[in-house]
C-alpha positions in Angstrom: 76.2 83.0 -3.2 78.6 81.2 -5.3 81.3 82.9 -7.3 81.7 82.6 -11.1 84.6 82.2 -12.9 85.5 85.8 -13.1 84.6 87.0 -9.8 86.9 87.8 -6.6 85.6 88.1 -3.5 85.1 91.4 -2.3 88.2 92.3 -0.1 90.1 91.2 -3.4 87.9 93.1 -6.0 88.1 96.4 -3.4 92.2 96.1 -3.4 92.6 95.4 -6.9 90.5 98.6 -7.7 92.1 100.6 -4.8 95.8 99.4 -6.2 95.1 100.0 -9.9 97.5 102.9 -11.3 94.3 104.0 -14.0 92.2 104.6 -10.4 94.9 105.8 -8.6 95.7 108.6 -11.8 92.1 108.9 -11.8 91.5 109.9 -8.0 93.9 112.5 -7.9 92.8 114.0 -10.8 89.3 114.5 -9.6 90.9 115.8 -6.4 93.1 118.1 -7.9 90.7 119.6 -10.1 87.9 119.7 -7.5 90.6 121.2 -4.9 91.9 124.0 -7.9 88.4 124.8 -9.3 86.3 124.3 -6.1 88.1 125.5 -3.6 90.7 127.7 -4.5 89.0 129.4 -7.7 85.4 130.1 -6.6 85.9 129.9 -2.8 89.1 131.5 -2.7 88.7 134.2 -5.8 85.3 134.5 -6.7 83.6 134.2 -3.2 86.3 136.2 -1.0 87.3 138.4 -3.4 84.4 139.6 -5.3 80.8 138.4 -4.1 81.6 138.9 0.2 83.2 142.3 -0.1 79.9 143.5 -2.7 77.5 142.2 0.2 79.8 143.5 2.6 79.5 146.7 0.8 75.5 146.3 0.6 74.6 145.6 3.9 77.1 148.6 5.1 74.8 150.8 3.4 71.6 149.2 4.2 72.5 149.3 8.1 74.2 152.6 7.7 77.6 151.2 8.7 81.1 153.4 9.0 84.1 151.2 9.0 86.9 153.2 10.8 90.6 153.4 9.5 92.9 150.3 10.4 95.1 152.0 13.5 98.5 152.7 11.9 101.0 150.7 13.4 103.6 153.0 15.9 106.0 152.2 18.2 105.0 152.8 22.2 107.7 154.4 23.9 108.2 153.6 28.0 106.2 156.8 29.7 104.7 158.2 26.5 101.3 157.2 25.0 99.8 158.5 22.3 96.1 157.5 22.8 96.3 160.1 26.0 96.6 157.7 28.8 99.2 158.5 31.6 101.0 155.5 32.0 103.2 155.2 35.7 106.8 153.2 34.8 
């Protein structure tokens, strides 16, 4: 195939698009906005934060599920335990 007048090969036409400041400006914008709005916003917010812990909540109740209390943090103290166990030093 012969090239016209205004046509470059195809290594030259790819690195004049991939080295043109318009495309460049234009790339990251998609990205950013994809990576704000798809990710952080409606993964991050909207998924973790409101639509997981509501099925959470649902399929507790469905399966008749009791979460326990998170163990308080305390400090263990050599020969002493407080979960009952006799521990030898």
């Amino acid at each position: 195939m012969a090239l016209t007048n205004g046509d470059l090969p195809l290594n030259e036409d790819a690195w004049s698009i991939f080295t043109n400041p318009a495309h460049i400006i234009a790339e990251l914008g998609w990205t950013i906005i994809q990576d704000v709005i798809l990710v952080w916003l409606l993964y991050g917010t909207l998924w973790k934060k409101v639509i997981l812990p509501k099925l959470h909540e649902k399929f507790d109740k469905e399966h008749k599920i009791t979460h326990h209390e998170p163990a308080k943090p305390h400090i263990h103290i050599a020969g002493h335990d407080d979960h009952g166990h006799d521990h030898k030093i």
